[in-house]
C-alpha positions in Angstrom: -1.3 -14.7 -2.5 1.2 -12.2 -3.4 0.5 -8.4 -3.8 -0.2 -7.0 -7.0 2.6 -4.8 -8.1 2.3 -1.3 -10.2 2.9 -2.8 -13.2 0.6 -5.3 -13.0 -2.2 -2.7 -11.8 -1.3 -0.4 -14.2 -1.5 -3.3 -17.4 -4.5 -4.4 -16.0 -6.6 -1.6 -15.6 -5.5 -0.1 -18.8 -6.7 -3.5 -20.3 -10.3 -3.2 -18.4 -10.8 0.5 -19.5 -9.7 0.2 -23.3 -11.4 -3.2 -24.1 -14.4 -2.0 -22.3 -14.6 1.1 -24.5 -13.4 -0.6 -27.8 -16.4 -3.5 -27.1 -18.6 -1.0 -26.5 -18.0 1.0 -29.6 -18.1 -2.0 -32.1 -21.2 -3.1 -30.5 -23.5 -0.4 -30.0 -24.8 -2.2 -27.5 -28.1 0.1 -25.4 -29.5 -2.2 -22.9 -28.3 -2.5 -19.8 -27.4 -6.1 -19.9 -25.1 -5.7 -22.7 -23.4 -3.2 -21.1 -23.2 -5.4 -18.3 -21.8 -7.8 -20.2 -19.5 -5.8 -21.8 -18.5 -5.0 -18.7 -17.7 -8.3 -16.9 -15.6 -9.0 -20.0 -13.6 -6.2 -19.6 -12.7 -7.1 -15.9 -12.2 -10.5 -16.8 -9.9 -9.4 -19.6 -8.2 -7.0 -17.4 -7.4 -9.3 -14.7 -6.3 -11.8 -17.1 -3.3 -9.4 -18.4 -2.6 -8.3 -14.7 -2.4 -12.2 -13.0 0.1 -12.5 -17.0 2.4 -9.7 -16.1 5.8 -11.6 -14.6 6.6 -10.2 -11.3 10.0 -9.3 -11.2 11.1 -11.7 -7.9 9.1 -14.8 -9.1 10.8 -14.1 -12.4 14.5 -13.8 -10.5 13.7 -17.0 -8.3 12.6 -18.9 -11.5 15.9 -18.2 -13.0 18.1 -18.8 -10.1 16.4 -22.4 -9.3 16.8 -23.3 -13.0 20.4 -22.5 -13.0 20.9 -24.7 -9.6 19.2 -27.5 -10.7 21.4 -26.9 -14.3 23.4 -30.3 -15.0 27.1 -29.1 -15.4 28.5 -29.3 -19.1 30.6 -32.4 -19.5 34.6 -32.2 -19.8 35.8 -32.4 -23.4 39.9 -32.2 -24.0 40.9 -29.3 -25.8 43.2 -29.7 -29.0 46.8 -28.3 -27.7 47.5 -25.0 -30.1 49.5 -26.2 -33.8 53.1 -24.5 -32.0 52.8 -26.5 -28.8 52.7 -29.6 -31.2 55.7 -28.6 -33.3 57.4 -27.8 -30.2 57.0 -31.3 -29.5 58.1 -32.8 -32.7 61.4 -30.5 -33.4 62.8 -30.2 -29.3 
């Protein structure tokens, strides 16, 4: 498994601590096993958004294996220009 990087840290704590604090604001929860619940949300939440987060080489080797395994565009025959076919006509 691949190391988590900043950004992902940083999303995902910032997830745990404000959900944690906005749950346990709207619930005005007092025992100790809502706030344990509460809680374990939060992580799960957290970790959640950081696992989300692209990392920026999976992202680049994503990319670069869709663009090999791209089928090339087919070959179409291009009008000549409206001159080229005078040219033809008149010389």
């Amino acid at each position: 498994m691949p190391r988590p990087t900043a950004t992902q840290l940083a999303y995902g704590s910032a997830t745990v601590f404000l959900s944690t604090l906005a749950m346990l604001l709207l619930s005005q929860t007092q025992t100790g096993i809502g706030v344990a619940v509460i809680a374990l949300a939060g992580l799960g939440l957290g970790l959640l958004v950081a696992m989300t987060v692209p990392m920026p080489g999976a992202a680049r080797a994503a990319r670069r294996a869709a663009v090999r395994t791209a089928a090339p565009a087919p070959l179409r025959a291009v009008p000549a220009p409206v001159e080229a076919r005078t040219a033809e006509r008149t010389g």
